[in-house]
ROTORNU-865819 format. One record per residue (C-alpha): residue in three letters; x, y, z; residue number from 1. Coordinates in nm, 3 decimals. Example, Ala and Ser with C-alpha at 12.3 -4.5 7.8 and 13.67 -1.06 7.14 Angstrom:
BEGIN
> ALA;1.230;-0.450;0.780;1
> SER;1.367;-0.106;0.714;2
***
This chain:
BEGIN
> UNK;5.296;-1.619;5.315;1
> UNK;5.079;-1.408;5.126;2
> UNK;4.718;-1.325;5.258;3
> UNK;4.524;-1.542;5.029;4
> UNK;4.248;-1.546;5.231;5
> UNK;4.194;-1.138;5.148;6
> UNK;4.343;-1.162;4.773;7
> UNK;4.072;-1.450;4.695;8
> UNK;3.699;-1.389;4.680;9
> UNK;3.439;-1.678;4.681;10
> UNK;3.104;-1.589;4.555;11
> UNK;2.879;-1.910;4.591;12
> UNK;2.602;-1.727;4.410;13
> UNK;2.792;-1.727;4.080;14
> UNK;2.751;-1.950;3.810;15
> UNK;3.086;-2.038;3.784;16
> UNK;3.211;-2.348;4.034;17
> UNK;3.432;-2.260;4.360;18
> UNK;3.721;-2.428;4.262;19
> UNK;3.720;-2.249;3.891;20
> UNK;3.659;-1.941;4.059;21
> UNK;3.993;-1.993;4.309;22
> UNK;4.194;-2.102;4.010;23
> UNK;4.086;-1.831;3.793;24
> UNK;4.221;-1.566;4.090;25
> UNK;4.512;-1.723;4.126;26
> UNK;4.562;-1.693;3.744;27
> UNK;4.531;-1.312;3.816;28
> UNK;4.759;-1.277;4.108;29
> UNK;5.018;-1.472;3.886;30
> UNK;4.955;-1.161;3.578;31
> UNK;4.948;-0.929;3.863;32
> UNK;5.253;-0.991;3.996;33
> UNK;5.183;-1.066;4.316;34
> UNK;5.299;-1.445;4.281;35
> UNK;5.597;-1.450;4.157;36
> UNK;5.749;-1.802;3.913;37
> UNK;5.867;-2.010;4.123;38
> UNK;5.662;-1.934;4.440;39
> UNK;5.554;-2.233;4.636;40
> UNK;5.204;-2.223;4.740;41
> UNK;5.021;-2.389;5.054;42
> UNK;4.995;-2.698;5.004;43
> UNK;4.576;-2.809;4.923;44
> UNK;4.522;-2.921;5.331;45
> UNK;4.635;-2.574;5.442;46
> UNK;4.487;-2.331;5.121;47
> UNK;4.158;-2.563;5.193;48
> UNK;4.191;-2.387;5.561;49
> UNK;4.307;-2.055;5.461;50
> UNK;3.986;-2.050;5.263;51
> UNK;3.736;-2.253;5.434;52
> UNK;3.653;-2.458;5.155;53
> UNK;3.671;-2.815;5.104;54
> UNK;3.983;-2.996;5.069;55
> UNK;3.844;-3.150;4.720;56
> UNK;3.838;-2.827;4.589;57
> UNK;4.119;-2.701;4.617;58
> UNK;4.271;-3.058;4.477;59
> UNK;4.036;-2.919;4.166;60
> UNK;4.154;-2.558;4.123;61
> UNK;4.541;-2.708;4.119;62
> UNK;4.460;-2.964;3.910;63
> UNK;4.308;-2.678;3.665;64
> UNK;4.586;-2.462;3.725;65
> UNK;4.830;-2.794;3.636;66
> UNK;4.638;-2.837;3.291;67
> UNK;4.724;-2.489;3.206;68
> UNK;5.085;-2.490;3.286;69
> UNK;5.082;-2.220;3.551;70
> UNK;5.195;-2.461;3.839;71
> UNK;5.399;-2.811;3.859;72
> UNK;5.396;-3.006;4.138;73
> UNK;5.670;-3.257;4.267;74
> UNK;5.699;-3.440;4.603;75
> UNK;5.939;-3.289;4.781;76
> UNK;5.872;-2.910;4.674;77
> UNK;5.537;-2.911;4.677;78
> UNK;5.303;-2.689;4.499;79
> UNK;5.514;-2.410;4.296;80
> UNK;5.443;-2.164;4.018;81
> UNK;5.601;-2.226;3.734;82
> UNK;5.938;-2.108;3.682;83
> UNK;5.910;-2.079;3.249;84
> UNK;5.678;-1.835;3.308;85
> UNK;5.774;-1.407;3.201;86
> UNK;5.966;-1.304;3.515;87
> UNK;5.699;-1.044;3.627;88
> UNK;5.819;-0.731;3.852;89
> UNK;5.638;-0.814;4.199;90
> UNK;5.396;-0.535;4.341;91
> UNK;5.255;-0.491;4.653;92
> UNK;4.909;-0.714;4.701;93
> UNK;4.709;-0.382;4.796;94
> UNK;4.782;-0.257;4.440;95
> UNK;4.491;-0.475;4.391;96
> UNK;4.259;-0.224;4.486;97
> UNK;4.167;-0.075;4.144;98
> UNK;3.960;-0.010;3.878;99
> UNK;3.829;-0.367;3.658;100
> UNK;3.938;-0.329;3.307;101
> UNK;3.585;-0.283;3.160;102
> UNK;3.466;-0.003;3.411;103
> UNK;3.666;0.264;3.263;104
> UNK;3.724;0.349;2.902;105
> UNK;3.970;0.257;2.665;106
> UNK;4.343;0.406;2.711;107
> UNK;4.360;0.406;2.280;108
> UNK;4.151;0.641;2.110;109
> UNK;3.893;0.509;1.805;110
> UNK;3.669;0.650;1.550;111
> UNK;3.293;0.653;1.610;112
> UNK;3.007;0.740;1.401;113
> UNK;2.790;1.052;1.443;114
> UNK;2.460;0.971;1.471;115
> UNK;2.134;1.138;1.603;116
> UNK;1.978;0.919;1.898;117
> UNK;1.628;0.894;1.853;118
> UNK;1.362;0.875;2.130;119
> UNK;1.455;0.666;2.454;120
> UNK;1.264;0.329;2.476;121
> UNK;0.939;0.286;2.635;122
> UNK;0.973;0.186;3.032;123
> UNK;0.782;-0.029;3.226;124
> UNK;0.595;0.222;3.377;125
> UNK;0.404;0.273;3.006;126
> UNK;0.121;0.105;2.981;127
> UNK;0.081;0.214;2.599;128
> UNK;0.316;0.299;2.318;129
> UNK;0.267;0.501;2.039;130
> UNK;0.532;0.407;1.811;131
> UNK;0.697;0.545;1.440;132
> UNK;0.456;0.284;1.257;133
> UNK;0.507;-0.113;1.305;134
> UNK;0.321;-0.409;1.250;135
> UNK;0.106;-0.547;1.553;136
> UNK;0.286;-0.890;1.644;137
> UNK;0.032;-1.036;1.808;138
> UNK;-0.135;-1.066;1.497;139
> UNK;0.139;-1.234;1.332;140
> UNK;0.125;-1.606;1.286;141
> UNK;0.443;-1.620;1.471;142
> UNK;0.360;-2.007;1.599;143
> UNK;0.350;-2.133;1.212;144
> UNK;0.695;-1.983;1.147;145
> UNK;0.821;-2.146;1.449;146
> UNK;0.663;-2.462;1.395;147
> UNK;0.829;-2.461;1.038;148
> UNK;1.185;-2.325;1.197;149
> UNK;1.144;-2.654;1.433;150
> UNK;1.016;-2.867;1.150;151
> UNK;1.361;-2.791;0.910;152
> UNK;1.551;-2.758;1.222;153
> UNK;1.540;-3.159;1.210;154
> UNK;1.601;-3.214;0.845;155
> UNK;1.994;-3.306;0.783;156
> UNK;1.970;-3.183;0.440;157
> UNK;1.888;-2.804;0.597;158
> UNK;2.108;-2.850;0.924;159
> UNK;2.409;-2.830;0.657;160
> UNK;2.231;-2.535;0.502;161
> UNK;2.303;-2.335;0.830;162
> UNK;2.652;-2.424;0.839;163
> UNK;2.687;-2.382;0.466;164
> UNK;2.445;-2.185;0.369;165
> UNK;2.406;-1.917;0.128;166
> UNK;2.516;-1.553;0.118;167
> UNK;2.255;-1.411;-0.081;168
> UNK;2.026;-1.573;0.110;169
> UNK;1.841;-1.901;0.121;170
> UNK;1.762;-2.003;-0.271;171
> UNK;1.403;-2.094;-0.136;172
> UNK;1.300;-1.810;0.012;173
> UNK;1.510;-1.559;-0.291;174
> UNK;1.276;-1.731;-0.519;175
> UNK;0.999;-1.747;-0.331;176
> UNK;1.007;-1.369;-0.281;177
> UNK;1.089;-1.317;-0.696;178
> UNK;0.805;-1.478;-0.757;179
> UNK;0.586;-1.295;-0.491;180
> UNK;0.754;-0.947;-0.614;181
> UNK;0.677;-1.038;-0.949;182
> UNK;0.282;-1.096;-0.854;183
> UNK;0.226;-0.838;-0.643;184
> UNK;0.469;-0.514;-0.760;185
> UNK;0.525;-0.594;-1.142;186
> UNK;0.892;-0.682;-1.075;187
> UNK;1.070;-0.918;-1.370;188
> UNK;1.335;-1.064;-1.143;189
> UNK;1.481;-1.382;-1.076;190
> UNK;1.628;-1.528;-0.768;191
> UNK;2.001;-1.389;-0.908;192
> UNK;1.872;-1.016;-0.887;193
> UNK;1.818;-1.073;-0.479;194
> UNK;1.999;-1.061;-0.195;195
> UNK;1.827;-1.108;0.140;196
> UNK;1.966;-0.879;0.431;197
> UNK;1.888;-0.865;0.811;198
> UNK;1.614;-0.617;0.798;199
> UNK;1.631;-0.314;0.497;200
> UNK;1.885;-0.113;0.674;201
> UNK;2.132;-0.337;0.613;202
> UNK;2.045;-0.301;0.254;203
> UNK;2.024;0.038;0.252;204
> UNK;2.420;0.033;0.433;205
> UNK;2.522;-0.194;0.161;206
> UNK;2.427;-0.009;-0.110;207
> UNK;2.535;0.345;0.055;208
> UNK;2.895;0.162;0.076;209
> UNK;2.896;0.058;-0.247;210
> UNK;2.815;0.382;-0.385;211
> UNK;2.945;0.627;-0.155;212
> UNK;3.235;0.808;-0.196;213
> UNK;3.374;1.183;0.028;214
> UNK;3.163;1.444;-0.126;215
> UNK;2.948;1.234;-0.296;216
> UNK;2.620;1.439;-0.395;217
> UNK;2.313;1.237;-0.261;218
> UNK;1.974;1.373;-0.308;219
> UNK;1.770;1.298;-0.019;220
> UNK;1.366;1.469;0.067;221
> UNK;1.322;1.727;0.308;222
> UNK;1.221;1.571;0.561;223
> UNK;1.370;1.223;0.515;224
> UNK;1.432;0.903;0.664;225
> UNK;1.665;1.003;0.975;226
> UNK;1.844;0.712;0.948;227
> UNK;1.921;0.656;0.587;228
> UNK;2.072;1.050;0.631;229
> UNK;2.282;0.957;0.910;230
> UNK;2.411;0.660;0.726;231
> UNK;2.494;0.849;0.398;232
> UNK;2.665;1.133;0.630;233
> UNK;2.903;0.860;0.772;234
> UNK;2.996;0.724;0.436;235
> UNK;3.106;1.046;0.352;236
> UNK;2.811;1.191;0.119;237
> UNK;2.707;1.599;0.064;238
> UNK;2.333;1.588;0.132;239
> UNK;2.074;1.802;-0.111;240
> UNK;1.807;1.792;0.022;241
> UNK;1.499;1.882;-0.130;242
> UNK;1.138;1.982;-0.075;243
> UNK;0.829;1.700;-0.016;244
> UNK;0.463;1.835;-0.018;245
> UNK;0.162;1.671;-0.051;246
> UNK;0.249;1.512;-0.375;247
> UNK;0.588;1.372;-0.300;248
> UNK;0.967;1.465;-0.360;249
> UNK;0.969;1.799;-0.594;250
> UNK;1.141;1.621;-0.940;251
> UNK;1.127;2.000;-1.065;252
> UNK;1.349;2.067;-0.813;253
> UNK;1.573;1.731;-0.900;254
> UNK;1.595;1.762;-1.269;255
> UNK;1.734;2.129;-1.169;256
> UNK;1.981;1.975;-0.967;257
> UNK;2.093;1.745;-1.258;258
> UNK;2.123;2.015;-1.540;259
> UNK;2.353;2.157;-1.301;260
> UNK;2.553;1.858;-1.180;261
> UNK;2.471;1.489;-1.246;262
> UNK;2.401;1.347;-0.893;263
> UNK;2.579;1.054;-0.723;264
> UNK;2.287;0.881;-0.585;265
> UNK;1.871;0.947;-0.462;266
> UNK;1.743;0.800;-0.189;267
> UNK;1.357;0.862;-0.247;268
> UNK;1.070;0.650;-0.067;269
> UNK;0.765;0.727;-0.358;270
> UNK;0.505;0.495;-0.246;271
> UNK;0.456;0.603;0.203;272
> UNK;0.720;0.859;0.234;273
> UNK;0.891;0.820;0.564;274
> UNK;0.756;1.049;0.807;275
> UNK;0.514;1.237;0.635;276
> UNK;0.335;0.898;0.480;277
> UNK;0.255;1.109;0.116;278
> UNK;0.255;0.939;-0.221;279
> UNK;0.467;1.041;-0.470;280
> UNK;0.212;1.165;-0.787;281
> UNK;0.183;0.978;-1.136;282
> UNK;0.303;1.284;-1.296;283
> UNK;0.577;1.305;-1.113;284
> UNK;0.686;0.952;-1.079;285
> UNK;0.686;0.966;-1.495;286
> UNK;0.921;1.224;-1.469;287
> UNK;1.191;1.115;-1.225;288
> UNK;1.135;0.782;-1.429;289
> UNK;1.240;1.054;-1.720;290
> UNK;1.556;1.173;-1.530;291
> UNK;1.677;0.812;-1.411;292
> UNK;1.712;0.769;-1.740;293
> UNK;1.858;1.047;-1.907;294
> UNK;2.090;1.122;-1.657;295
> UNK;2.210;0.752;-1.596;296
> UNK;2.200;0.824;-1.224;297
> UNK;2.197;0.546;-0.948;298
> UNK;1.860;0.503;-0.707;299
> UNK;1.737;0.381;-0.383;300
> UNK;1.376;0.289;-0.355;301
> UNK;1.327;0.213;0.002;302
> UNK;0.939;0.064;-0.016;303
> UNK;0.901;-0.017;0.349;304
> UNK;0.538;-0.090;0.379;305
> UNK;0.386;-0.148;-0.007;306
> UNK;0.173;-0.418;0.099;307
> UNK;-0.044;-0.141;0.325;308
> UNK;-0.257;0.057;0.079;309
> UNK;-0.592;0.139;0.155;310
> UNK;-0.762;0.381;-0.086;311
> UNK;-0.686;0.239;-0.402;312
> UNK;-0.465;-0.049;-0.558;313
> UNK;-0.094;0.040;-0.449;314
> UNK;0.095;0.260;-0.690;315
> UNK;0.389;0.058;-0.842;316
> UNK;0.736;0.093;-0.791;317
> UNK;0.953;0.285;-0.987;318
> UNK;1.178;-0.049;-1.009;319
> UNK;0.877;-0.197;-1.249;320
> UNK;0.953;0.029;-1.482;321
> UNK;1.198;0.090;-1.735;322
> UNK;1.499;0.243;-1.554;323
> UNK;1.798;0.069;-1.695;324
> UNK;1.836;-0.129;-1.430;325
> UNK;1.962;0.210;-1.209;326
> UNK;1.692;0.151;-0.925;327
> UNK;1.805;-0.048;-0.650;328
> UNK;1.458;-0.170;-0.457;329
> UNK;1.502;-0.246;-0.101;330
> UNK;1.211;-0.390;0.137;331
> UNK;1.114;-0.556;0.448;332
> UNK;1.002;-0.871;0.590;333
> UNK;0.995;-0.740;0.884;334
> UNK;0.758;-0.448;0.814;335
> UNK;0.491;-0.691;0.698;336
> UNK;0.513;-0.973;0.919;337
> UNK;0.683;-0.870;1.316;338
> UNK;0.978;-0.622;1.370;339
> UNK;1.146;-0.911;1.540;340
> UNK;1.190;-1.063;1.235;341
> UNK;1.495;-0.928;1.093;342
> UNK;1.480;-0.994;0.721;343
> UNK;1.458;-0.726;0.478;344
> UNK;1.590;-0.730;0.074;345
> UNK;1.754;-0.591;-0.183;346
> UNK;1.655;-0.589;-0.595;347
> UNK;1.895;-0.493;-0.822;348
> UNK;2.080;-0.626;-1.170;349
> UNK;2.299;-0.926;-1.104;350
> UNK;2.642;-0.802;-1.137;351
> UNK;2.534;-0.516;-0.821;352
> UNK;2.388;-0.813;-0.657;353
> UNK;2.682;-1.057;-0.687;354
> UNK;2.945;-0.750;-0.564;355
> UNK;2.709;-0.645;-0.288;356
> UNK;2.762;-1.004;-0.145;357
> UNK;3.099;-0.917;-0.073;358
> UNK;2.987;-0.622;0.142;359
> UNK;2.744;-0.827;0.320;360
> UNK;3.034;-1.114;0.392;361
> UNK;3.263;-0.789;0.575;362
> UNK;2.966;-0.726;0.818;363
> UNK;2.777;-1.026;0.834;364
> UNK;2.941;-1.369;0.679;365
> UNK;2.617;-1.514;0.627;366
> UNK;2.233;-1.477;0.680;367
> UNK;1.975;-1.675;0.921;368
> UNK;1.908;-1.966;0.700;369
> UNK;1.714;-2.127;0.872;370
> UNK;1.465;-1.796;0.942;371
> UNK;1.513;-1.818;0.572;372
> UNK;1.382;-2.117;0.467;373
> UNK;1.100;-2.111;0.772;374
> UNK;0.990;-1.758;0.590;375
> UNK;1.042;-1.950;0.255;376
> UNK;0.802;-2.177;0.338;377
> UNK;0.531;-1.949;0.478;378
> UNK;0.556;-1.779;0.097;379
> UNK;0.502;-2.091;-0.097;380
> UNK;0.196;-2.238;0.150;381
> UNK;0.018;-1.899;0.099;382
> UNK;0.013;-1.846;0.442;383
> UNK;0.234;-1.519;0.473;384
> UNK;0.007;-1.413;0.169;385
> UNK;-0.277;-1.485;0.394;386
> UNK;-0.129;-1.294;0.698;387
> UNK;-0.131;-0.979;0.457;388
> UNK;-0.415;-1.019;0.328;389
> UNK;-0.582;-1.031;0.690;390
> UNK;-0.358;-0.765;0.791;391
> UNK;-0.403;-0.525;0.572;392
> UNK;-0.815;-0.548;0.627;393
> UNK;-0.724;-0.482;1.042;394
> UNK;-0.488;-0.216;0.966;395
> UNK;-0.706;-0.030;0.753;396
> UNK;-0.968;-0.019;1.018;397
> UNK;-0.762;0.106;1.267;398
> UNK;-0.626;0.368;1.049;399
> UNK;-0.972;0.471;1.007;400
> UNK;-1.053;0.507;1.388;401
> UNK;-0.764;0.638;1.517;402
> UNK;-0.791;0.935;1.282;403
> UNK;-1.169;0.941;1.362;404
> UNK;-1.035;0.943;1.728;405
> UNK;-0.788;1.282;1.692;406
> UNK;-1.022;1.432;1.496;407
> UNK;-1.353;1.399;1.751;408
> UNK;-1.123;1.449;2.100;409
> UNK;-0.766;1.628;1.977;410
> UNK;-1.004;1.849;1.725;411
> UNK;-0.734;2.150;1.619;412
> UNK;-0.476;2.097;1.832;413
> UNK;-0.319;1.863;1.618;414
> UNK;-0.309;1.885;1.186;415
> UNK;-0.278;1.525;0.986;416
> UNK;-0.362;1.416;0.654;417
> UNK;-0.541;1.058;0.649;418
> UNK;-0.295;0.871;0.510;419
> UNK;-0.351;0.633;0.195;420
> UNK;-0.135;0.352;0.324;421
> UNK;0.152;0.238;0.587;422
> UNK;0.076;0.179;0.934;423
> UNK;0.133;0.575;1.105;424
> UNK;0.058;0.943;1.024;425
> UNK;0.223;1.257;1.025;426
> UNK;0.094;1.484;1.287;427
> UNK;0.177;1.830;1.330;428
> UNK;0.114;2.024;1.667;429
> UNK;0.042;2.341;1.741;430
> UNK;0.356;2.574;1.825;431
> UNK;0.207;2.647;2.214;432
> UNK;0.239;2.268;2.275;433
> UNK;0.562;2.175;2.214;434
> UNK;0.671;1.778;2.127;435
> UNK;0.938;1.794;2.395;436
> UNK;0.676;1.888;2.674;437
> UNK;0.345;1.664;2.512;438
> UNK;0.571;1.380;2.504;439
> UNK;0.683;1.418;2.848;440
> UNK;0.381;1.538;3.022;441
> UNK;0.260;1.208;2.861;442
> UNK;0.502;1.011;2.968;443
> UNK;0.385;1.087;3.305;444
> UNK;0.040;0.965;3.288;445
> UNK;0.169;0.645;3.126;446
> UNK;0.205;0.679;2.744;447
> UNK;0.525;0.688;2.529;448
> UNK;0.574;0.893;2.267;449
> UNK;0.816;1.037;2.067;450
> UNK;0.902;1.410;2.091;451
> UNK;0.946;1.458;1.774;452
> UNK;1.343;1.579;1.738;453
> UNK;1.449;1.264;1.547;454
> UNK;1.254;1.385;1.241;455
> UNK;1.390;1.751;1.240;456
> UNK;1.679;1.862;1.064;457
> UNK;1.917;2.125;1.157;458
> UNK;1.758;2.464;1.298;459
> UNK;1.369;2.293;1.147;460
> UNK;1.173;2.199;1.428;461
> UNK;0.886;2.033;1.266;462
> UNK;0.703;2.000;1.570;463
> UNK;0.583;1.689;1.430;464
> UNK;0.561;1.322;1.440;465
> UNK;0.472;1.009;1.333;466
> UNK;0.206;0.796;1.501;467
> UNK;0.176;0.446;1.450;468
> UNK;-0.177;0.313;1.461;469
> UNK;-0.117;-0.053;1.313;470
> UNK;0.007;-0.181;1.624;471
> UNK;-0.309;-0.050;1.853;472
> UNK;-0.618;-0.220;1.919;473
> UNK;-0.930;-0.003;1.979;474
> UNK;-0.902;-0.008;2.380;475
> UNK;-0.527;0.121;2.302;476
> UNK;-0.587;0.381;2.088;477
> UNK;-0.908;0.504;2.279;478
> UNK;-0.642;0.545;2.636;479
> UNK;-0.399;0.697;2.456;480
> UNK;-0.552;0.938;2.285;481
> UNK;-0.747;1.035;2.635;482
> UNK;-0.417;1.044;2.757;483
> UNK;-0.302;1.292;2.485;484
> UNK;-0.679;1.522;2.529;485
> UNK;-0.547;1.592;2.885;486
> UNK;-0.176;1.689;2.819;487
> UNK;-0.298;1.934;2.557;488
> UNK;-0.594;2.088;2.743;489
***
């Protein structure tokens, strides 16, 4: 007789019963080889003493092991395997002693992407994060949206819109963010030129895949949005990259680029440039708005953060002006309202719209509906409108004392530019204090921070970061930048 007792672990702590556990083993030996078809097994009395269980358990794990076929059992014989299962070549019972299938890697070999890994997340021993710019959820009226979610959770009519729902999006919340577009950015949209996406990247991968072919030219700004770079890299594209100051992307530099070569796509973020926060200039918007045109070249307008402009009334979007329908707007939900909603969106003419869905059903076969109407909702009430509105009044004071802050205790060991809008800056530091060793030194005494790599590109070392004040309050913001006054003494 075999040595069940040593082949067949019982772990009372797991979830999983005793007698699923035994029959699930047993299963295993069987595969293994170690039980061979046929082999008659101890009857329940005696594998009940082998393993010190209960008698009724063992009746169970049969009985299991009877419902799936492996073993039949007859009066006479006993328990056996069954004999219609494979014949499988019998090994020794100590060739069980090996490696689990998951804890090694795969014996076939795949393809991966090659991506950049950004910072490592904050651990517990932080007590304060300085992060790449994101709303403060605790400000978000988070309760209301799940008091709605509840609320249509219970309606029949909606319940069949999460089975069934749609793949552009809810219709509710696709009009309800037309409309909102329309009011707020000078967009002249309907529901059928949206698609809602799970956050903007998505969009952004959509789009990219749609457009993207090896050795596509994209135009991208130096420095750029890590992650829309990696993205086009993986789909195959050549990146240009070209020069952002203090008034944006250079379109000098652009329109050169196009005399030369018509390009396949540009990615450009006009309104809060992502890192450096800048604003892309009126003269200068009228001219790429020149170039979109004559060159009949396809756009991305990633607008991340519009609703956060402090100085002034936000500059519009390209995508409200006359572009001939080649600017494809993307935005966030998320960015407004909490990260851990998900929900971004993409604006573009209807027949992009209705092949993009396709996309979307390979990766994702259809959206949270339910988020979707809850979200819907919170438009039409006024209440997200509110939540901006209140937001944006918070976030502009906090943008105002945190620079105040760096400025009084950091003085000239760090350079920013106020920024008009968004929710971080861009801060250089000085070359004798180096990201890597700020951000761990910092680390150290509590604070997370990036070091900075994620936003360089090649042999550049910006030395430079982005620092998110929207999601501080003033006791935050005053620690943390004491924490930063003693790393760079």
């Amino acid at each position: 007789m075999l040595p069940f007792k040593e082949l067949i672990t019982i772990n009372r702590l797991l979830p999983a019963p005793v007698y699923q556990q035994i029959a699930n083993q047993l299963i295993s030996l069987i595969h293994e080889g170690i039980i061979k078809p046929g082999t008659a097994l101890p009857s329940s009395r005696q594998m009940a003493e082998i393993l010190s269980v209960h008698r009724k358990t063992i009746v169970a794990a049969y009985e299991e092991l009877s419902a799936q076929d492996w073993i039949s059992s007859t009066l006479r014989k006993g328990v056996t395997v069954s004999k219609d299962l494979p014949e499988i070549k019998p090994r020794s019972f100590k060739a069980l002693i090996k490696k689990p299938p998951y804890h090694g890697d795969t014996p076939f070999g795949f393809s991966g992407v090659s991506i950049s890994s950004a910072a490592a997340a904050p651990a517990a021993e932080h007590r304060f994060i300085i992060n790449d710019g994101f709303p403060d959820a605790r400000i978000a009226p988070v309760e209301m949206l799940l008091k709605e979610y509840n609320r249509l959770f219970r309606i029949p009519a909606v319940q069949r819109k999460i089975v069934y729902g749609e793949l552009a999006g809810a219709a509710s919340l696709r009009m309800a963010l037309a409309k909102f577009l329309s009011e707020t950015r000078g967009l002249n949209i309907s529901e059928n030129n949206m698609l809602v996406t799970r956050g903007a990247q998505m969009a952004i991968y959509i789009v990219a895949r749609m457009i993207i072919k090896p050795g596509t030219t994209v135009i991208v700004g130096e420095p750029n949005y890590g992650l829309a770079n990696m993205l086009f890299l993986n789909c195959g594209a050549r990146l240009v990259r070209v020069a952002v100051d203090e008034n944006g992307i250079d379109v000098d530099a652009i329109e050169k680029i196009c005399k030369k070569k018509k390009p396949g796509l540009l990615y450009v973020v006009p309104h809060h440039h992502h890192p450096t926060t800048v604003t892309l200039s009126a003269q200068r918007r009228m001219k790429l708005l020149q170039l979109i045109r004559a060159y009949n070249f396809p756009v991305i307008e990633d607008d991340y953060d519009y609703d956060y402009h402090y100085n002034s009334s936000p500059i519009l979007p390209l995508a409200s002006a006359d572009h001939d329908g080649n600017v494809i707007y993307i935005g966030s939900i998320g960015k407004s309202f909490a990260t851990t909603v998900k929900t971004g969106y993409m604006v573009a003419p209807q027949n992009f719209i209705q092949a993009a869905l396709q996309v979307r059903r390979l990766i994702d076969i259809r959206g949270d509906n339910l988020m979707e109407e809850a979200l819907a909702a919170l438009f039409e009430s006024g209440d997200m409108q509110k939540h901006l509105k209140k937001s944006l009044k918070l976030y502009h004071e906090r943008r105002d004392m945190f620079c105040s802050l760096l400025e009084q205790e950091l003085g000239n060991r760090i350079r920013f530019q106020k920024p008009a809008g968004g929710m971080a800056l861009w801060a250089s530091f000085h070359k004798k204090n180096p990201l890597q060793v700020v951000s761990q030194k910092a680390s150290a005494m509590g604070l997370f921070m990036g070091d900075g790599s994620f936003y360089n590109t090649g042999p550049v070392n910006y030395n430079s970061l982005r620092m998110g004040f929207a999601s501080l309050n003033e006791r935050e913001m005053r620690e943390s930048v004491e924490v930063l006054k003693k790393v760079l003494k």
